[in-house]
N, C-alpha and C positions, 0 to 999 in steps of 0.2 A: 225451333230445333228440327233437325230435317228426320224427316220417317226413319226405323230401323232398315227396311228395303233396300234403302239409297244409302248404307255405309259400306263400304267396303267389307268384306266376308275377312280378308287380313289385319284388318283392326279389330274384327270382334273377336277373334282368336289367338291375339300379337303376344310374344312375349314378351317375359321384361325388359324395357327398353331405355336406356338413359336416356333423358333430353331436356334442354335446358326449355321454360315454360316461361312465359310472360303475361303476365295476369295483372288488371287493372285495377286497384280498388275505388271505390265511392268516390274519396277524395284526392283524385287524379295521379296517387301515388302509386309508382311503378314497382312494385317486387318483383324479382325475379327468384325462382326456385327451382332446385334440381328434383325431379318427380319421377316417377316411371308412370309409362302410358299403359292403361289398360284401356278393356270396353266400357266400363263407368265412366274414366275420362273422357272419353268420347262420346258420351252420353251428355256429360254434363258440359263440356266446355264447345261441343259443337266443332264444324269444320276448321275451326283455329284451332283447336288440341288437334285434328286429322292432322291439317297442314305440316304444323311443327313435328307432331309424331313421326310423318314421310321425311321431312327433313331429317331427323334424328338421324333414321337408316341410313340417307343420303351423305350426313355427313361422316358417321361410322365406317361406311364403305369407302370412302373418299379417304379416310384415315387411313386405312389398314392398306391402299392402295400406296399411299405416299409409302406409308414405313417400309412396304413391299420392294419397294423401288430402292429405298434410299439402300436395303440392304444387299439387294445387287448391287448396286452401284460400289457400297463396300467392301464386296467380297471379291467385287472385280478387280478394284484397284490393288488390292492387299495381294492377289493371288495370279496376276496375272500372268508372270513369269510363268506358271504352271498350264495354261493356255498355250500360250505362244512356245515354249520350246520345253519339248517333252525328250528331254535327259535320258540316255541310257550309259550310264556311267559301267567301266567296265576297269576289271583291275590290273594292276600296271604290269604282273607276270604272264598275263592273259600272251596268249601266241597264234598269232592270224592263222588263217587259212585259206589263202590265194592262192593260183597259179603264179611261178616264181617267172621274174626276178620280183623281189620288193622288199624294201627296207622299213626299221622304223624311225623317225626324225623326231626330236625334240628341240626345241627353244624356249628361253627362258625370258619372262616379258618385264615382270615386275615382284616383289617378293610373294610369295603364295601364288604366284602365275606363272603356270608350265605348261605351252603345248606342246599336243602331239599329231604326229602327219603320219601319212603313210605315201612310200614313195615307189610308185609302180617305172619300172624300166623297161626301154623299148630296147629291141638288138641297135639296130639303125635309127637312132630318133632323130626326127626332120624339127623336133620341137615341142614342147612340154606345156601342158594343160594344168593352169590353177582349176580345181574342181572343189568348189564352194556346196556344201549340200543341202537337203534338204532339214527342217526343224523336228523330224523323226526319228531320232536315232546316232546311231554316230558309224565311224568308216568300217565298224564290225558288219554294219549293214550294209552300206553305203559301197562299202569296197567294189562290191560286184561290178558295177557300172565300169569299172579301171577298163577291163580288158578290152574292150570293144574300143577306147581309142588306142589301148597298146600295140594293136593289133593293126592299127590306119601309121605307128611310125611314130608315138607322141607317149614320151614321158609322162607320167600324172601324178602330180600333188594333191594331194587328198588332205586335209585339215580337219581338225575336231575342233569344233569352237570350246570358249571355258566351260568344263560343266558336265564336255559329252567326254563319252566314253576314256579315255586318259589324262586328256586338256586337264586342267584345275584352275581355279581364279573364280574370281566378282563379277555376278553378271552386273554389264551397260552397255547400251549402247555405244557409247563413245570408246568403251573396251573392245567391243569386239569387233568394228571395225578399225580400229590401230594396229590389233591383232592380223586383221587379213592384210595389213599393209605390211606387217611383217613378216607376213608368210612369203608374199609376193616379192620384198626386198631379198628374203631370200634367195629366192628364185634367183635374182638378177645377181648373184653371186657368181652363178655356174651357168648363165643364159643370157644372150642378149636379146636386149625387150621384143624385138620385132620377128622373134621365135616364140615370144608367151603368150598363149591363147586363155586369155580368160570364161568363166565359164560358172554362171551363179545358178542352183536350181530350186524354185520356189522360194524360201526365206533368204536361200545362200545367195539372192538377186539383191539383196540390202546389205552384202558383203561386196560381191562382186561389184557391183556399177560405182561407188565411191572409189574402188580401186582401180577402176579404168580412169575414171576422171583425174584421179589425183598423177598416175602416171601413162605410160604411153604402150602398151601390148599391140599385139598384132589386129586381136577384136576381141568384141565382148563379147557370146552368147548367153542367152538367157531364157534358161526353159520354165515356164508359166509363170513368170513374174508377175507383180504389182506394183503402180505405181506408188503408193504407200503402204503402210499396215493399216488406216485408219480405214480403205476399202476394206478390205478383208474383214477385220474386225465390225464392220457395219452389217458384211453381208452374213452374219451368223446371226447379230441381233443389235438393228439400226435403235434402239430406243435410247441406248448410253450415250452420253455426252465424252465419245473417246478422246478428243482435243484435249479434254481437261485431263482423263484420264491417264490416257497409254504413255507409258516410259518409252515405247520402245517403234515409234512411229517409222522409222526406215524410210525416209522419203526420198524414192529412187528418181521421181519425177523432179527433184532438185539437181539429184547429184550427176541423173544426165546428162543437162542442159550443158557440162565440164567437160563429156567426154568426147573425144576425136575421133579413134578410133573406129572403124564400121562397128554399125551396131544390129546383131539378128536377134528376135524374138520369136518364141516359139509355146504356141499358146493350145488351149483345144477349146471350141467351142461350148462343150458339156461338164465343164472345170466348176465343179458345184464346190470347190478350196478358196478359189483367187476368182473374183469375177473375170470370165474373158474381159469386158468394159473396161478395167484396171489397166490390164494390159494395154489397150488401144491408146490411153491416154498416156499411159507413161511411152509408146511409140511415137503420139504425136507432141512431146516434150523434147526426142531426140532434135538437136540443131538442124536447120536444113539444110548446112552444108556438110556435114557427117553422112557418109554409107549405112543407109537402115535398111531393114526389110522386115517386114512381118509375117513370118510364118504358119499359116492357120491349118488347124489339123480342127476338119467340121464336124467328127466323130471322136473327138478328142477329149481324156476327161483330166485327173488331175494330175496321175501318176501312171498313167502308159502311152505315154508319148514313144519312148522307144520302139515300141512293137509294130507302131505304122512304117510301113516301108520307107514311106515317106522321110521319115526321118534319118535314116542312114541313106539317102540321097543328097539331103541336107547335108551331111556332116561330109561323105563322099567330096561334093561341090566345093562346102566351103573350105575346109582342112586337106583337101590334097590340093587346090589352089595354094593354101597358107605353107606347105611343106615343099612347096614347087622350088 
């Protein structure tokens, strides 16, 4: 039996502790019993009652670790729509407040499916801007951004996805992208394609890039996109298995590989939202034979891109080329 000295000071003081105990008797028969460990125990069974006692802990901890996980992993799955697009739903008598001209547009998708756009008019428009937006909010916020192409000559469609602000319907994936292809069929109602400038920014880039692929616009812009949602989602907290998880992956890095069009991205290097890195990879998925450019703003974070000068140089270059 080893000296009192040589025990550990947290077994002579432990408290009660579950642990399963394996104990020999005389005639080689094994019992096993559920005991709690004290200092006696450890008195009388020696560094095999220590051993299994640390293990006790070892595996308790190990337990509460697993259930820990298992219930993020639940609460992710259950609620992730809450995450990823944060709804401000807004009511149907509600009355903007823009700089005129601007209308309001409804379409109708499917039963309990209604959206709504908002439709900014230029005096002279050289051509009209799909404006996909971001996952915060809907065009009560959103609207502002209108003017600044109303004012370069370019109509702008503004859409609410289901959910935000007037829209209503089922969120899916596979909804809300048939939805921006509706918005966009729209479009082509009253425009011909090689006047519509597409335009996704942040999430509205898992709208936008499907809708470039699937048909033919003048270009696509894309202000701090990702090439999937499973980046993004990684980079807030890499330990879930979002493969299994996320409903709502958006893989723009697919739906590029479709599109024709010139394709610009416009990223900021300090984008602690969408990894810059996202971006890059969904850049080098664009086709080689397609018009690309990468945009890099090195002071740039998630949501002030417009403020760099930089950026209405951009839009100067590419949009008064595109209205030429």
């Amino acid at each position: 039996m080893p000296p009192p000295r040589l025990m550990s000071r947290c077994f002579l003081r432990t408290a009660w502790a579950w642990t399963v105990v394996a104990h020999s008797s005389s005639s080689n028969n094994t019992m096993i019993e559920l005991g709690r460990c004290t200092p006696k125990d450890v008195d009388r069974r020696g560094w095999t009652r220590v051993f299994l006692c640390r293990m006790g802990w070892l595996w308790a901890l190990f337990g509460i670790i697993v259930v820990a996980y298992g219930a993020v992993v639940l609460f992710y799955a259950v609620f992730q729509e809450r995450f990823i697009f944060i709804r401000f739903r807004t009511q149907r008598d509600h009355v903007y407040r823009f700089p005129p001209p601007f209308e309001e547009r409804y379409i109708t998708r499917h039963v309990g499916a209604r959206l709504h756009a908002l439709y900014f008019k230029a005096n002279e428009p050289r051509g009209v801007l799909l404006y996909f937006h971001g996952n915060t909010g809907s065009v009560r916020r959103w609207g502002k951004f209108a003017p600044r192409f109303v004012r370069m000559g370019y109509d702008v469609l503004m859409p609410d996805p289901r959910g935000y602000g007037k829209s209503r319907g089922r969120l899916s994936e596979a909804a809300l992208i048939a939805d921006a292809q509706a918005w966009y069929e729209h479009l082509c109602a009253e425009h011909p394609e090689d006047r519509i400038v597409v335009l996704g920014r942040s999430l509205g880039s898992g709208l936008a890039t499907p809708v470039a692929a699937q048909h033919h616009p003048r270009m696509l812009i894309l202000e701090t996109p990702f090439a999937n949602l499973y980046d993004v989602a990684t980079n807030y907290l890499p330990v879930l298995p979002y493969r299994l998880l996320l409903r709502f992956p958006f893989r723009n890095d697919k739906a590029i590989k479709r599109v024709s069009c010139p394709v610009y991205i416009l990223h900021g290097k300090f984008d602690a939202t969408v990894p810059y890195e996202s971006a890059l990879r969904l850049y080098a998925a664009v086709p080689p034979e397609v018009h690309r450019e990468m945009i890099t703003f090195p002071k740039g974070r998630h949501s002030d891109l417009p403020r760099f000068p930089r950026y209405q140089r951009f839009l100067d270059r590419v949009l008064g080329a595109a209205g030429g």
